[in-house]
C-alpha positions as a printed Julia matrix, in Angstrom:
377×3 Matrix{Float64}:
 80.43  46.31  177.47
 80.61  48.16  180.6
 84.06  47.87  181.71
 85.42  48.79  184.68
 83.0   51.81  184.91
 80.81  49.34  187.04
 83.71  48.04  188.89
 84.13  48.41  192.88
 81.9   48.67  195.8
 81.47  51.98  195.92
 79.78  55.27  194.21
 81.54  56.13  191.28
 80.45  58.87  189.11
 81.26  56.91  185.64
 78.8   54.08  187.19
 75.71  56.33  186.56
 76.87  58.21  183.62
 77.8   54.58  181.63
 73.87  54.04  183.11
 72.57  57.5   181.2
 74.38  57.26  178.38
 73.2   53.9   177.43
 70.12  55.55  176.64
 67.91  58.5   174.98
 64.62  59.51  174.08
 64.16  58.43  170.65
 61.65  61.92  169.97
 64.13  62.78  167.08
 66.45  61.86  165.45
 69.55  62.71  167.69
 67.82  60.91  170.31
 66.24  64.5   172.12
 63.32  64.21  173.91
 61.08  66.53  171.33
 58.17  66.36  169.51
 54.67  65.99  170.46
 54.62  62.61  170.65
 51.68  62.08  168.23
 49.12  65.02  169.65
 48.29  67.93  167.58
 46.9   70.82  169.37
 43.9   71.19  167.2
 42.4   67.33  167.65
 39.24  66.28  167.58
 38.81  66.26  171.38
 35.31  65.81  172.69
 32.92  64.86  175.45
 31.76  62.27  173.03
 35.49  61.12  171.77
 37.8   61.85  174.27
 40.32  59.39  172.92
 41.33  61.85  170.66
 42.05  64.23  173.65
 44.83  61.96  175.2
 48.37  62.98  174.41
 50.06  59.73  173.92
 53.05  58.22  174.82
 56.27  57.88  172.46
 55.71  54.11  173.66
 59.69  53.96  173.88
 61.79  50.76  175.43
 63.74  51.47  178.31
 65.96  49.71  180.54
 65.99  49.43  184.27
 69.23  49.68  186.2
 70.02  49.07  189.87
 72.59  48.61  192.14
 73.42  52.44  192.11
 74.2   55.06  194.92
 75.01  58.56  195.91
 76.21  60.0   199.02
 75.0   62.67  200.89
 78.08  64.67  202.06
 76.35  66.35  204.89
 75.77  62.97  206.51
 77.44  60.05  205.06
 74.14  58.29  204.29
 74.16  56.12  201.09
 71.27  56.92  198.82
 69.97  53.61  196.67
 69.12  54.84  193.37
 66.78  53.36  190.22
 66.8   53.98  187.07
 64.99  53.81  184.28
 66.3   54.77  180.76
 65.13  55.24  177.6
 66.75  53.05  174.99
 68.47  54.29  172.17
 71.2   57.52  171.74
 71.14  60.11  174.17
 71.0   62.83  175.55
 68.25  63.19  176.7
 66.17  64.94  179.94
 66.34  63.86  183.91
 63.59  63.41  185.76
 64.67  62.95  189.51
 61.98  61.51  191.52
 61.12  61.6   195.3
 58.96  59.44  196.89
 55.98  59.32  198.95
 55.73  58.46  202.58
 58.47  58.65  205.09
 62.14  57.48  205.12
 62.27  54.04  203.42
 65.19  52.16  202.1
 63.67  50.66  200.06
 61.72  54.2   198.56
 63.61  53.73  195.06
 61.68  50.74  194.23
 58.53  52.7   194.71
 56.26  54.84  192.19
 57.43  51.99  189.36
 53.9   53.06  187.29
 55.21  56.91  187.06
 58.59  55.84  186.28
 57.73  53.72  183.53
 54.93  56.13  182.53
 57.87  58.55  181.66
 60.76  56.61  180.89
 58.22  55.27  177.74
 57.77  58.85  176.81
 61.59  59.57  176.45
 62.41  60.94  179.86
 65.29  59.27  181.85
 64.13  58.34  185.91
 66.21  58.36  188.42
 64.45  57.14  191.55
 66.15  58.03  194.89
 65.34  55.69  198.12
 64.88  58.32  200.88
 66.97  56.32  203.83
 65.64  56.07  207.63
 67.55  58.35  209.52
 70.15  57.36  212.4
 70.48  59.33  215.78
 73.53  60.85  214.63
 71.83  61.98  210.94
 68.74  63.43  212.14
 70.88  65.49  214.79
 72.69  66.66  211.5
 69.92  67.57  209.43
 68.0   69.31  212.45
 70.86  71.38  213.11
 71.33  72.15  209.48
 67.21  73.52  209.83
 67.76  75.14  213.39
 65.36  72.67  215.16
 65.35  72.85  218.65
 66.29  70.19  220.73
 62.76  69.06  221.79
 61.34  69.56  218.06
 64.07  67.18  216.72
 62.22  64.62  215.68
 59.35  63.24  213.45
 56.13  63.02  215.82
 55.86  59.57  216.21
 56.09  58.89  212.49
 53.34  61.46  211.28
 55.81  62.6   207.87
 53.33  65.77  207.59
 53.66  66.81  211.22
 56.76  68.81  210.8
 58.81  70.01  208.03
 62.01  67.89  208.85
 60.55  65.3   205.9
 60.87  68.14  203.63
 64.13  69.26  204.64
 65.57  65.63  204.31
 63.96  64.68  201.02
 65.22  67.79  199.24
 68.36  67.59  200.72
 68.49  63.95  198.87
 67.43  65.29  195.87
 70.06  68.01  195.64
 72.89  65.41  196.47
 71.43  64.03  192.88
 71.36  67.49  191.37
 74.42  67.91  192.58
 76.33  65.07  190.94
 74.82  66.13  187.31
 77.37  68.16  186.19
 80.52  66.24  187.64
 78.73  62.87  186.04
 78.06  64.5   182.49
 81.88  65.54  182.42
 82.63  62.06  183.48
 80.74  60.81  180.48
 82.31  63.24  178.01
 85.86  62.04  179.21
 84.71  58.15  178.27
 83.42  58.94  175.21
 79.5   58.78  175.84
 76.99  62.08  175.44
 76.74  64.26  177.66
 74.23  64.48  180.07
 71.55  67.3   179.68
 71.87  69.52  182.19
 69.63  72.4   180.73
 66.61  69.85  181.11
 66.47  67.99  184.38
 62.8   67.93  186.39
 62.52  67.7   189.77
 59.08  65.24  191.01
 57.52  63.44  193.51
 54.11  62.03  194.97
 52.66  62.86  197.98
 55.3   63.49  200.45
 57.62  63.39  197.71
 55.8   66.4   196.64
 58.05  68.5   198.78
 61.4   68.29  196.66
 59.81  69.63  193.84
 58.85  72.51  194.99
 61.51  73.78  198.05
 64.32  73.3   195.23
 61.43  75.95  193.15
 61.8   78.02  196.26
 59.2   77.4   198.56
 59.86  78.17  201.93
 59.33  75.99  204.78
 59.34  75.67  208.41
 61.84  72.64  209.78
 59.99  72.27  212.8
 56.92  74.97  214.72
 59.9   77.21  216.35
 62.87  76.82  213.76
 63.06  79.56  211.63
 61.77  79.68  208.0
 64.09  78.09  205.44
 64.59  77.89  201.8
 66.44  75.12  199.85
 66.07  76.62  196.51
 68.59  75.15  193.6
 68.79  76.22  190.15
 69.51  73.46  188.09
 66.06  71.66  188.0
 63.89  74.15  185.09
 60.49  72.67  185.89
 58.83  70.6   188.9
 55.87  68.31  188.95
 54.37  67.54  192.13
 51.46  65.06  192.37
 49.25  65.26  195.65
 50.79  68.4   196.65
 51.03  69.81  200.62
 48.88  72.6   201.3
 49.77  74.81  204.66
 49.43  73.35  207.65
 51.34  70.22  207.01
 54.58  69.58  206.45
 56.26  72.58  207.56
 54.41  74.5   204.86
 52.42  77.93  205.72
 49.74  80.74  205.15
 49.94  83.1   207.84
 47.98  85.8   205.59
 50.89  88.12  205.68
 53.36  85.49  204.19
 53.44  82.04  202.71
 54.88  79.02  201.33
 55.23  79.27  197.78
 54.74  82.68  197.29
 58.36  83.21  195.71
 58.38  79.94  194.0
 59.35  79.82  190.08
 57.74  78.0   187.77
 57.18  76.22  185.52
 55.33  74.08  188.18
 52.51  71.24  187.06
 50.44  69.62  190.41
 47.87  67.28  189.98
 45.32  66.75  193.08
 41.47  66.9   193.58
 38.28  66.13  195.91
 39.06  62.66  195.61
 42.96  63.03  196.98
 42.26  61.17  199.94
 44.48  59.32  202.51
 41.99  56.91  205.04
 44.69  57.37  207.44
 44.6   61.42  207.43
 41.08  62.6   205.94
 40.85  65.8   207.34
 43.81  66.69  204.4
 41.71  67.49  201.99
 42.18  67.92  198.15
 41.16  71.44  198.52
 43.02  71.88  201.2
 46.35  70.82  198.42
 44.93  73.1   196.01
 45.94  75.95  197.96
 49.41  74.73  197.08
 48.47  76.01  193.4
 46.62  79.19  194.29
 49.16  80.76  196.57
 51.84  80.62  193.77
 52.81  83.65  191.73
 50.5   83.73  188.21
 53.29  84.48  185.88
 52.03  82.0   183.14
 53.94  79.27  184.02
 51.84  77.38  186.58
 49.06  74.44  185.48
 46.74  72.32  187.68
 44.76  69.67  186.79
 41.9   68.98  189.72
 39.81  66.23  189.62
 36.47  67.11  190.97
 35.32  62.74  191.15
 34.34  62.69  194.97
 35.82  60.74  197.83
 35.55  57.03  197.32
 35.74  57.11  193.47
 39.91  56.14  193.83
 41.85  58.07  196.75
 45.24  59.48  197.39
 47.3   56.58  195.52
 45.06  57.24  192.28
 47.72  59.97  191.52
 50.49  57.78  192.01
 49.09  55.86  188.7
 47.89  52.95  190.83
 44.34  53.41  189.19
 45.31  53.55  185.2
 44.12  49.59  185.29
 41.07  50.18  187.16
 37.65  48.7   185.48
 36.29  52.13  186.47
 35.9   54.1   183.41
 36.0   57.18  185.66
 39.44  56.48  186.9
 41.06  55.16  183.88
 40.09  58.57  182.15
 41.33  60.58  185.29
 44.89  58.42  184.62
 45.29  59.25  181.47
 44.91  62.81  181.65
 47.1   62.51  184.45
 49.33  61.08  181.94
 48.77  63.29  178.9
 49.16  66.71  181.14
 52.73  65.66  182.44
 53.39  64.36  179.49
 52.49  67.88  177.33
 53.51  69.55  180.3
 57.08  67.81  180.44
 57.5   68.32  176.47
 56.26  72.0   175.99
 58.26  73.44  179.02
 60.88  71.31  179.1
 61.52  70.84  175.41
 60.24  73.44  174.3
 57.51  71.87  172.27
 55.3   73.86  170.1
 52.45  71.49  169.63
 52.64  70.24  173.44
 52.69  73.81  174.7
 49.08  73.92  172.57
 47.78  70.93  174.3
 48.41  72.5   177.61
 47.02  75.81  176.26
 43.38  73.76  175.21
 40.75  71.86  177.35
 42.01  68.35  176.61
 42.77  67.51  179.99
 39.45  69.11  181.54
 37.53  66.94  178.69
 39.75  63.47  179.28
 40.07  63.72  182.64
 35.77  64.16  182.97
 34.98  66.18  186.01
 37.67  68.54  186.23
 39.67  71.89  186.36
 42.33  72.68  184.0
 43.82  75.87  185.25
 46.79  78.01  184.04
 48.14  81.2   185.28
């Protein structure tokens, strides 16, 4: 069925397209990702029924494919990539996901209840395995940022010590962003659908938080004495970044003259709260990744959803899904309007969704999620 698309040991840009064209989003009937998915902005959400306040899935099939790559031109490294597509005709939206934690080869495999969560919905995943750096490739990338000699480096492992995370994750999401166009063209020439390039998201958990929001033009410091840097690209049209970095770590700034994501476009969706806790680093608060939010321009386009359940009730991975299971009523309803906001969120601003864009505009997410903010501005 394939063909020789999948043929040969190396990157080839029909590989991936053959993978996105053999599916779409099923939220119409020419496959497009539209449609509220079955929420209506004026439900019958309540304290007392807050089922009615979820915005639920499409509930689509999807297929996972493997065995992909890109390379980064800057250094040669391979990138393993996973997908997840919708089946059914295309084309349909790209969400390219970074994820938490440090350099791992084996990264792509990660965040697999996110990437489901979405590919169900009608939104193609492509996963990207951030890769450990060599000598030579972190020399590359911290001459790209203008690190000094003795700054080159990662402090001992810490990911949010410097911004040099940052810097390399983005830079392996815009190698993805990169291929788009070239791949869609490549489909178009074989006789599949082209890709969509006027809806492709850019998001990530935790440390993959970063991508999101440096290719939405926040600026960042590589390392304490290199100089500022931006990394903005205009292809992605909305970001979603779950356990966001407020200043202080990763690069990222107030100095109360200047900051981080004060020139940042929207539309931008993070999801965070009191309970956003890492055992390993407690002193990075939830508030403290709220500031993320507040610091950004309030042009309409921004939404955060912050849960306000306290330390202990789930921690840092609970926004990485790995709580939508949990026994604790409390956390389940915290997933799902974790869910239901990038869901709306996805659909109404991505899609252009009428009916989504009124869920985002109500209090369903405040009421699902329990204790909670639901801000916009």
């Amino acid at each position: 069925m394939m063909g020789s698309v999948w043929l040969g040991a190396r990157w080839n840009a029909l590989r991936l397209v053959t993978l996105l064209t053999l599916g779409g989003c099923g939220g119409s009937d020419d496959g497009n990702a539209s449609g509220s998915g079955g929420s209506a902005g004026a439900s019958a959400c309540s304290s007392t029924n807050v089922d009615a306040c979820e915005y639920p899935s499409r509930g689509l099939s999807f297929t996972v494919r493997q065995g992909l790559s890109v390379t980064d031109a800057l250094t040669g490294r391979e990138l393993p990539l996973l997908a997840r597509v919708p089946d059914g005709p295309g084309p349909f939206p790209v969400v390219v996901w970074s994820h938490g934690g440090g350099f791992n080869a084996a990264g792509h495999q990660n965040s697999v209840e996110w990437g489901e969560a979405l590919a169900h919905h009608g939104y193609a995943v492509i996963h990207i395995a951030h890769i450990p750096l060599t000598a030579e490739s972190a020399q590359a990338f911290c001459d790209l940022g203008k690190v000094p000699p003795a700054e080159c480096g990662t402090s001992g492992g810490d990911e949010d010590a410097t911004g040099l995370v940052a810097l390399v994750k983005t830079r392996d999401v815009i190698t993805v962003l990169d291929a788009l166009p070239s791949l869609s063209d490549a489909s178009v020439k074989a006789g599949g659908p082209a890709i969509d390039l006027t809806r492709v998201v850019v998001a990530g958990w935790s440390a993959g938080s970063r991508a999101p929001v440096v290719t939405h033009g926040a600026v960042f410091l590589p390392s304490p004495s290199a100089p500022a840097m931006t990394m903005t690209h205009s292809l992605p049209v909305a970001a979603v970044a779950l356990s966001p970095m407020g200043p202080g770590y990763a690069g990222f700034f107030d100095d109360g003259t200047s900051n981080t994501w004060q020139n940042m476009r929207g539309p931008v969706l993070m999801l965070t709260g009191d309970n956003d806790i890492k055992p390993s680093k407690p002193e990075l608060t939830g508030a403290d990744r709220r500031i993320a939010f507040e610091k950004q321009p309030a042009d309409g386009s921004r939404w955060l959803l912050y849960s306000h359940l306290p330390p202990g009730v789930g921690s840092h991975p609970t926004f990485n899904l790995e709580d939508q299971s949990s026994s604790d009523e409390r956390l389940s309803r915290l997933s799902r309007a974790l869910r239901s906001s990038v869901y709306a969120f996805l659909d109404a601003r991505v899609s252009g969704d009428a009916a989504a864009q009124a869920w985002l505009d109500g209090d369903d997410a405040k009421i699902l999620a329990g204790d909670a903010d639901w801000v916009h501005h």
